[in-house]
Each structure stands twice: as C-alpha cells, then as structure tokens.
C-alpha positions, 0 to 999 in steps of 0.5 A: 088140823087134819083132824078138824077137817076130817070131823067138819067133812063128816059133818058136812056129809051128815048136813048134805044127807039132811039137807035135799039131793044132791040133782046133779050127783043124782042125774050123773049116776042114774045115766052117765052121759055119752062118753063120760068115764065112769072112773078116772084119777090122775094119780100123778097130780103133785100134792103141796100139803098147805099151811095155814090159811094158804089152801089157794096158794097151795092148789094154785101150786099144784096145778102149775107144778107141770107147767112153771115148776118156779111157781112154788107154794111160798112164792105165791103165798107172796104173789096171791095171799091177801093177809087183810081177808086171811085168804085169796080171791078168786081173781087173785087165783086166776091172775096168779096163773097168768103171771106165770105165762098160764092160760086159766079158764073158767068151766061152765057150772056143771059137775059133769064139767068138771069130771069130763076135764079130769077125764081129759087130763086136767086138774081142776082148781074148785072152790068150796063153802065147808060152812053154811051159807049164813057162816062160810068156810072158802076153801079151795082143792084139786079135783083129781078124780071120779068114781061114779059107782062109788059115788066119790070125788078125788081131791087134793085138799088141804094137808090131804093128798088124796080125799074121797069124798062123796060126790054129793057133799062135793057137789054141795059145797062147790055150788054153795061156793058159787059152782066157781072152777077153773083149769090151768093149761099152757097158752095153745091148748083149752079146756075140754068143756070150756064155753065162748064167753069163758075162752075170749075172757081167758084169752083177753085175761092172758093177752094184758100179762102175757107176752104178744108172741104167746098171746097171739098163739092163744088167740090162734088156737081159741078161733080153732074152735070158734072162728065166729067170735069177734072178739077172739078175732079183733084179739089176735090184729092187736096181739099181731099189731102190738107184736110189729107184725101190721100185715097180720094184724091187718089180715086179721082185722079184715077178716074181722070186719068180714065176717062181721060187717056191723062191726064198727070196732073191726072196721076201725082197727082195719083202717088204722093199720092199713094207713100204717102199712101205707094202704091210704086208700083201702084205708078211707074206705074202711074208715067209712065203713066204720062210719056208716056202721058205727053205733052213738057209742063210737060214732064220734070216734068213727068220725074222728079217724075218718077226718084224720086219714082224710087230712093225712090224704090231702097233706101228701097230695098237695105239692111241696 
C-alpha cells in the first residue's frame, strides 16, 4: 500500500505540472499575507496508520485523540464507515465528531485558510480526489504543517506519518475534492478563520447531539464573535429554554428580538417563554409584535399563539 500510494502521489505531481498552476499556491508564496507564518507543524499530532478503505476513520481519530481519547479508530470505523460506499461521507465525518461531545466546523475555502489554522494549533481534517475528475480517488489526511519557501504541506496520511507534499498537488487535489475541510475543537473554542454561516451551522450540528449545558456554552462563545447573528441568538434561548433555565432563555430571546425587531421567530419565542415565567402581559405584547412583523410563512402560526395567550388571559380573569 505505501508503495501504491507513493507511486499514485508522483503521479499526481506529475499531472498538477502538466495540468495549469496551482493560483493559490502561487499567490501564498509570491506574497505571504499579513501575519501568515512562513513554516509551521504541529510535530505532536497523533498518527493512526489506516487500514483498508478506513482513511476517515483514522483522520477523524487523529484529530479527536487530545479531545475523546475513547474515539479510537476501530470504534469509528463502527461509528462512520459505510461499508455500501467502501468509505464515509463527508456528513458522517462531521457527525462522528459531534457524537463525541466535539465542536467540527467547516473552513472557508481557501488554502490560506487551512495554513493560518495549523498556525493556530489546529489540525486540519481535508478531503482529497487522488484520481481525476472523471475517475475519483476520495481520501481523507490531516494538515499538519507548511512550508512556504519549500513549497510543501505537512500531512498525516494513510499509512504515512508524515507526507510532504508539494503544496501545489495539495492544493489540486483538495479543490478537485470540493475545497472540503473541517476542524475539530472542544465546545468554547473556534476556528481561527471560521465564517458566520459555517459557526451557526456548527453550533446547530452540536446543539441536536450535544448536551443543552454545552451547547448553551457554544452558543456563548459563537456571539463572542458575532453578536449580530440571530441565529446564534435565538440558539442559545432554546439551549437555555431546553436546559430549564426559562429566564435565560427569555433574556436571550429578548435580546433577540431587540436587535432584530423584523424577526417574527424572536418575537414569538419571547412570548412563549414569557407566559411560562407567568409574565402574560409582556407576553400579549410580544405576541403581537409577532403579528405585526410575521411574513405568510409564520403568519398563521404568529396568529395562533396570539389567540392562545389571549385565551389563557381571559380564563384566569373570569371569576371562579
């Protein structure tokens, strides 16, 4: 096997030579961008040599090993490996992490993406096509490391503990694959270079397995860095909500519909929890805010729970 792969990466080389430049290798080693290390490696990432078929199983392992040491390679093969496709999916890679109480967020795709992470300590989980487009070789590896004068990558891969590998195949294979990475963090901490829509996919992805206690705290940590996002913030009132603390849920739903007024879904889940904190008031008047806001996709819903707290309003005024 390490033969076979050895001769299929010169190959590769050979067809990256032949088949156009490499635009991002190029543009990162004509002009490093501000405060991109020219080398990094973080020497210390565990190797899981693979077994057949198992390179997601065994990249998944590597970069869990500091944060679930119970995440082994065979028990994800278990977890992950779809023996119908001889391989595991993307989404399975993803999930396998969060199964493990891991926060996995997708990077933007962009190789300097990729290098700033390993600068910042975090393994990379990449996805490759070793083949062609018209005949696929899927493969995943662990970015490790740079080295922008030698023009190499760092990666764990397959039964190698320590590929180098010219920069420019990397990067062909990676894009061919669908410029597809991810990296694994526990729940508190993100991504050096991680984008809005890729944290609130991550934070939603962690809040259906993880724990509400944890996932309230990744919600936490996610508006830290972007406290505009409505998502994020309507997130954390049901992580609060679901965790029993309805105050907090309703201090955050609040602050939702604050800062986003237009927001029917804040609105509503602002009312909700305020009739159960007992609050019928400030209740009826976020429901009808709700009403006044809500688009045709929520408007028959806004309506409904304006109805129903009125209801429950009028039953416990009327004398017994």
């Amino acid at each position: 096997m390490r033969a076979a792969l050895a001769f299929l990466l010169a190959l590769l080389t050979l067809l990256a030579l032949l088949g156009g430049c490499a635009a991002q290798t190029e543009t990162l080693r004509r002009a490093a961008p501000p405060g991109l290390a020219p080398r990094a490696e973080l020497a210390a990432t565990p190797f899981f040599p693979q077994t057949a078929y198992h390179c997601g199983p065994a990249a998944l392992a590597t970069v869990l090993a500091p944060l679930a040491p119970e995440a082994t390679p065979a028990r994800l093969a278990d977890e992950v490996f779809l023996p119908a496709r001889s391989g595991t999916l993307q989404i399975e890679m993803i999930a396998g992490a969060r199964r493990h109480g891991v926060v996995a967020t997708r990077l933007p795709a962009r190789l300097e993406a990729l290098l700033r992470e390993v600068q910042a300590g975090h393994p990379v989980v990449v996805f490759q096509n070793l083949g062609l487009s018209w005949y696929p070789l899927w493969h995943y590896a662990v970015l490790v490391g740079h080295d922008l004068a030698a023009g190499e990558v760092l990666l764990r891969s397959g039964t190698t503990e320590r590929l180098a590998l010219p920069m420019s195949t990397f990067e062909h294979t990676w894009v061919r694959a669908g410029s597809w990475a991810f990296v694994a963090l526990p729940p508190g901490q993100w991504p050096a270079t991680a984008e809005e829509k890729a944290v609130v996919e991550a934070a939603l992805g962690f809040e259906r397995s993880g724990a509400p206690a944890q996932a309230a705290r990744v919600y936490r940590s996610a508006l830290e860095r972007f406290a505009g996002s409505l998502s994020l913030r309507i997130g954390l009132g049901n992580t609060l909500h679901a965790a029993g603390d309805k105050a907090g849920a309703a201090q955050a739903f609040e602050e939702a519909a604050s800062r986003h007024p237009d927001s029917a879904a804040a609105w509503m889940n602002l009312a909700s929890t305020q009739a159960e904190l007992g609050r019928r008031e400030a209740a009826l008047q976020s429901a009808r805010r709700a009403v006044a806001v809500a688009d045709a996709g929520l408007a028959e819903r806004a309506n409904a729970l304006l109805a129903s707290l009125q209801a429950q309003t009028k039953d416990s005024s009327a004398p017994r």
